[in-house]
C-alpha positions in Angstrom: 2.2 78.4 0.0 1.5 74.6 -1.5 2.3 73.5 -4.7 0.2 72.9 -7.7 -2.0 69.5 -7.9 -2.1 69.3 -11.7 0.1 70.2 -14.5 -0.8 69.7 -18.4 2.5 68.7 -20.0 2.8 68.0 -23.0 1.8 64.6 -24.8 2.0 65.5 -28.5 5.1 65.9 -30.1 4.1 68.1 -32.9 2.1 70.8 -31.0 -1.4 70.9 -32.5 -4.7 72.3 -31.7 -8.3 71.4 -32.8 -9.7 73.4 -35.1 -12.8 73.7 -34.6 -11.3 76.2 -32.3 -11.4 78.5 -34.9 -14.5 78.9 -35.6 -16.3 81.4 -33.9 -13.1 83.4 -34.9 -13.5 82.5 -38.7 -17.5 83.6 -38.0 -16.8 87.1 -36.7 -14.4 87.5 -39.7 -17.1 86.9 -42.1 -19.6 89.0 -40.5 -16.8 92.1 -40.4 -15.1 91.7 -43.8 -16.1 88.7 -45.4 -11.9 87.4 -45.9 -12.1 84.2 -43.4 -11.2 82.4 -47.0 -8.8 84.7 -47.9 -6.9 84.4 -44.2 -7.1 80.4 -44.1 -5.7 80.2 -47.4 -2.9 82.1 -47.0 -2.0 79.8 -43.9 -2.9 76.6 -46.1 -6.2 75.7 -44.7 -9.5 74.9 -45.6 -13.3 75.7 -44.1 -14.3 72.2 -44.2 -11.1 71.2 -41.9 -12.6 73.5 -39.0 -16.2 71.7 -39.7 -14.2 68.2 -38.8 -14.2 67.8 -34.9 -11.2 65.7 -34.6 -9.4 67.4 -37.3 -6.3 69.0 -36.1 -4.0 72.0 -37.1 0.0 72.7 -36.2 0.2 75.7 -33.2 1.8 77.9 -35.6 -0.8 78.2 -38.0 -3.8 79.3 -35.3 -1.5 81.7 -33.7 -0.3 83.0 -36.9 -4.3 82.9 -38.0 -5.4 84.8 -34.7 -2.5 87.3 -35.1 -3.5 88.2 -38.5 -7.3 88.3 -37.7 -6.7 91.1 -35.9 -5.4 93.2 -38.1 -8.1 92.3 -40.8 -10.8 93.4 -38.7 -9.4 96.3 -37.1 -9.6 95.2 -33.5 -6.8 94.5 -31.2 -8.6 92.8 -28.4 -10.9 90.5 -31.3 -9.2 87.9 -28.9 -10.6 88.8 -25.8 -14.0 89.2 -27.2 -14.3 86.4 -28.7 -13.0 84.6 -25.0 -16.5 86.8 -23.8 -18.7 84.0 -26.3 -17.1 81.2 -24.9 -19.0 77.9 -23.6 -18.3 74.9 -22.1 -19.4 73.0 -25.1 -16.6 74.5 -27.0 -13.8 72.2 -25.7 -16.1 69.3 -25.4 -16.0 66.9 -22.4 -13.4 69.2 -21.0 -16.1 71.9 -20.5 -18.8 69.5 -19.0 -15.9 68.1 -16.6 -15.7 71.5 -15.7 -19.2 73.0 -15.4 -20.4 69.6 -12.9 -16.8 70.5 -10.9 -18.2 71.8 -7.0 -15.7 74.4 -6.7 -13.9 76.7 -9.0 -10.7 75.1 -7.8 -11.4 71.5 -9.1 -12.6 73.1 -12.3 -9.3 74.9 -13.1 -7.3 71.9 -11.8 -9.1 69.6 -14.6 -8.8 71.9 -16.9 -4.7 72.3 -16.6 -4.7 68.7 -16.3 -6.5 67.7 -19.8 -5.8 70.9 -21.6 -3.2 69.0 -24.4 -6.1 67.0 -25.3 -7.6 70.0 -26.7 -4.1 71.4 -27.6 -0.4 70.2 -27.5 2.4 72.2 -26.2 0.7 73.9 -23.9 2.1 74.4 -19.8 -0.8 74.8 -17.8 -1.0 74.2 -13.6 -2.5 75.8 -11.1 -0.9 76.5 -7.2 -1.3 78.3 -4.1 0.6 82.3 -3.2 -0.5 84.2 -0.3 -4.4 82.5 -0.1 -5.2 82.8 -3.2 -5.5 80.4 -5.9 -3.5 80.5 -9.3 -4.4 79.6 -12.1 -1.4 79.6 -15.1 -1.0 79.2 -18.9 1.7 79.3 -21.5 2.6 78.2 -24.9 6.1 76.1 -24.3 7.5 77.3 -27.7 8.5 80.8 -27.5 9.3 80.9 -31.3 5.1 81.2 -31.8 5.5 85.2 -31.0 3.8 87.3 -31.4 0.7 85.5 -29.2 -1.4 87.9 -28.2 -4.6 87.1 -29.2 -4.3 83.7 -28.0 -3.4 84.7 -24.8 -6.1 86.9 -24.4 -8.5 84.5 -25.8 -7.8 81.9 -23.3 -8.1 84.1 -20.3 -11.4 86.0 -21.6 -12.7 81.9 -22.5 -11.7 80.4 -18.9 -13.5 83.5 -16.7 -16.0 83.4 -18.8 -16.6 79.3 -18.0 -16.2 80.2 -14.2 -19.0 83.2 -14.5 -20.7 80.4 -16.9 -20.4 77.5 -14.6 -20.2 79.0 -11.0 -21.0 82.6 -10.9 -22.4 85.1 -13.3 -20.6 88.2 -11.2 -17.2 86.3 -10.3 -14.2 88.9 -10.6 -10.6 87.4 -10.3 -8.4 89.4 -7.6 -5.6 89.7 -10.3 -5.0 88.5 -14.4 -1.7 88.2 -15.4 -0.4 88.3 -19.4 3.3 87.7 -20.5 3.0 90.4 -23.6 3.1 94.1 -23.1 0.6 96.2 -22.3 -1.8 97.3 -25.3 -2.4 100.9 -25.9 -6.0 101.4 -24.9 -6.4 98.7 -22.4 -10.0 99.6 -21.4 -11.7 96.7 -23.0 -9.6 94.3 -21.9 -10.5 95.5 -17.9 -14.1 95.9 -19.0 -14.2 91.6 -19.7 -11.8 91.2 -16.8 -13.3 93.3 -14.1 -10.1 92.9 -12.3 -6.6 94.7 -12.1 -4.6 93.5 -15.1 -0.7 93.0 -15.0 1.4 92.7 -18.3 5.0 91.2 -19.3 5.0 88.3 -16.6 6.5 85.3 -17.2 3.1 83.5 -18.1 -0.5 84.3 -18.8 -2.4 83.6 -15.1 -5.8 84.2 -12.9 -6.1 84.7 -9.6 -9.0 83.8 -7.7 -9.2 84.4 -3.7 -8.8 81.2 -2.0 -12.5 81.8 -0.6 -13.7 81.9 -4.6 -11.7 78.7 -5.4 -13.5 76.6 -2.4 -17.0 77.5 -1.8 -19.0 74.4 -3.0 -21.4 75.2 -5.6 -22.6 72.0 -6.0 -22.8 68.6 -5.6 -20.2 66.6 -7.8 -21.7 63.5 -9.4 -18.6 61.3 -9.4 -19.8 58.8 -11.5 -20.5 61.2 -14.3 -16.9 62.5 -13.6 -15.2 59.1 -13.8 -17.0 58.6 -17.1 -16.0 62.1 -19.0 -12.0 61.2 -17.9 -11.9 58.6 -19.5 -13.5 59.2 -22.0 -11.1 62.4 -22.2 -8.2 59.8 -22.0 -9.7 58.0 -25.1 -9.6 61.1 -27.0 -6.1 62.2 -26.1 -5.2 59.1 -27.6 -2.4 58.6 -24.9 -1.6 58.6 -21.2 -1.4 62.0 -19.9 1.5 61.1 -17.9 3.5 59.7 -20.4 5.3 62.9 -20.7 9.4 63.0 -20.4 10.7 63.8 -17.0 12.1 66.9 -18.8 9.1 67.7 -19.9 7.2 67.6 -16.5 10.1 69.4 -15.1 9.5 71.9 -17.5 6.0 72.9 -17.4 6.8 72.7 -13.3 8.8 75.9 -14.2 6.7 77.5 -16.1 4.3 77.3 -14.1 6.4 78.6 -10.1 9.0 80.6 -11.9 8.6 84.2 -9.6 6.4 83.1 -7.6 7.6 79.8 -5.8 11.2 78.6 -4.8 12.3 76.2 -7.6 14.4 73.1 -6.0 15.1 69.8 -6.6 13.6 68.8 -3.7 10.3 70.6 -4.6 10.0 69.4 -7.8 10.7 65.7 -6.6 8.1 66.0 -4.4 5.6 67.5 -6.8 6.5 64.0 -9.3 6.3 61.6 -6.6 10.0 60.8 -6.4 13.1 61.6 -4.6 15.5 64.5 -5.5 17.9 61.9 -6.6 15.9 59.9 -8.7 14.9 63.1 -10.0 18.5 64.5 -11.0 19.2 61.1 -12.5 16.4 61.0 -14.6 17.4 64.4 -15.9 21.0 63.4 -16.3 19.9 60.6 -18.4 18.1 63.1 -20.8 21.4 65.1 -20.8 20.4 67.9 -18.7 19.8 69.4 -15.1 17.3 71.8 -13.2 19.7 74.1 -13.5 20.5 73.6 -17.3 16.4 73.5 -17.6 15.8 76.6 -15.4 18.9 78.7 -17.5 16.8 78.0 -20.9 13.8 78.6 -19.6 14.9 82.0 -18.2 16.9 83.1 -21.5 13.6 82.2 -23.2 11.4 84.6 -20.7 14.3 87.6 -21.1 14.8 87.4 -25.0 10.4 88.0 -25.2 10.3 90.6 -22.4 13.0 92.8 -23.6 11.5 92.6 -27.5 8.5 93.8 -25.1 10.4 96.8 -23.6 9.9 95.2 -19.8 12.4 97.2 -17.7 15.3 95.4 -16.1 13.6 95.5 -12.5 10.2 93.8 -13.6 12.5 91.6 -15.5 14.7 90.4 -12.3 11.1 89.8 -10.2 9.8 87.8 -13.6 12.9 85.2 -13.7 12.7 84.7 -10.0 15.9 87.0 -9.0 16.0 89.3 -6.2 16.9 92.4 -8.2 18.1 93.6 -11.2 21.7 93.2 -10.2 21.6 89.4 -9.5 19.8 89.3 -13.0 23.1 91.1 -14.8 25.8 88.5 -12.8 23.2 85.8 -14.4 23.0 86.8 -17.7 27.6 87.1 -17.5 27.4 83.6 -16.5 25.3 82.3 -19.2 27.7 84.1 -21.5 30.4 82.1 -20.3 28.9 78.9 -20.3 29.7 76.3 -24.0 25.7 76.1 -24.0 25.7 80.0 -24.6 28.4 80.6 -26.5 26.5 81.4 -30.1 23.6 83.5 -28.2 26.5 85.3 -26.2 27.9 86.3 -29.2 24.4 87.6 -30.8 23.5 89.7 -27.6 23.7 93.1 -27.6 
């Protein structure tokens, strides 16, 4: 098993998306009801912000906006469809980058490393597990919940860029979403083609390892060089000028259940040592182990609003069953951190 090569972290302190993003959404509501007006201004926006390409919009509102689309137009997997529509074009020079990339591999690692220059607060990375290649994605806040559609979106969008880009009958070997299972899943495996696993720690696709290498063309590297950067313009600052704690972060997001998660790991994976590492987190007044506690009460609080049983739950946090999962949970109980949640548990 080797580690990820690219992480997006975040480089926006307000998370944001574009929202033009919202328009083929805002479309299919105006073809099926004719409210797209209605639904923007009850979240405070307009139609001519979406027609604006650099115009942005706080995370909270297009989730919310997605969310509610649903229920307007009667369709619980309008997210997924609309994912089914999806071009490279759509995310700009991100999408070219990846539609000249020669394998699916270097496609999926650009796009988790430029994906907060389409939208902030996003953990995105991609790693090795038994051959195959995996590709992951999460929104870091989990206050924006219910997220669905988003989620669903994003994973119909990205296979649809591989069949797009690489091949028009590529199946991933597994897709992975972090919210429970809908009712009538059928058109959800109909745009997946692929067994589909729910309440996991993060949204993900898995492609066999032979997928993720087979050359499928050659890369023009000067063409490449020039859409970073110009990628790097847009983002308006350096994708690596994220926090240690940040990094850290979307490191665990992204291995959490699937890869051991030590300091010696992660220091490798940042290009220091583990005790540069734990000094840089102890200046930010924290730990891997404070950062890994939070990230798993986070995960547990979601899954059990989602009804995930206590065994799934122990393999999503990384624990070997569901008994080391109950000692955990005593312990954060008894730690000053958890004193207020402890108290609020049932």
């Amino acid at each position: 098993m080797s580690s990820a090569q690219q992480t997006g972290t975040p480089v926006q302190a307000f998370a944001s998306i574009r929202a033009s993003v919202l328009l083929p959404l805002i479309e299919q509501i105006d073809r099926k009801s004719g409210k797209a007006d209605v639904l923007l201004a009850l979240h405070g926006l307009l139609r001519s912000q979406l027609d604006d390409p650099y115009a942005m919009i706080p995370m909270n509102r297009y989730v919310a906006i997605f969310e509610d689309a649903a229920s307007i137009v009667g369709d619980s997997a309008i997210g997924a469809l609309l994912g089914t529509l999806f071009k490279p074009s759509d995310i700009g020079p991100i999408g070219v980058l990846f539609s000249i990339s020669s394998t699916i591999r270097a496609g999926f690692e650009r796009l988790a490393k430029y994906v907060n220059t389409v939208q902030g607060g996003t953990n995105s990375g991609v790693f090795q597990e038994d051959g195959n290649l995996v590709w992951s994605y999460r929104l870091d806040d989990p206050r924006l919940w219910p997220r669905q559609q988003d989620s669903e979106f994003t994973l119909a969008a990205s296979c649809q860029l591989v069949r797009a880009c690489f091949a028009r009958g590529w199946r991933p070997v597994e897709v992975h979403f972090e919210h429970r299972a809908p009712r009538d899943p059928a058109t959800l495996q109909r745009i997946f083609r692929a067994p589909l696993k729910f309440g996991e720690s993060a949204n993900r696709i898995v492609v066999s390892g032979q997928d993720a290498v087979r050359v499928y063309r050659q890369e023009q590297p000067d063409l490449a060089a020039v859409l970073e950067r110009h990628i790097a313009d847009l983002s308006g600052k350096l994708l690596q000028s994220g926090s240690t704690v940040d990094h850290v972060r979307s490191l665990i997001g992204i291995y959490l259940g699937h890869k051991p998660i030590t300091l010696v790991g992660l220091s490798q994976e940042l290009g220091f040592s583990p005790r540069t590492l734990q000094r840089r987190l102890s200046e930010q007044g924290t730990s891997l182990r404070s950062l890994m506690r939070e990230y798993r009460q986070s995960i547990l609080a979601l899954q059990k609003q989602n009804g995930v049983r206590l065994k799934e739950l122990a393999q999503i946090l990384g624990y070997a069953d569901e008994t080391v999962l109950w000692r955990a949970r005593k312990h954060w109980e008894c730690t000053p951190e958890a004193a207020n949640d402890a108290a609020a548990d049932p």
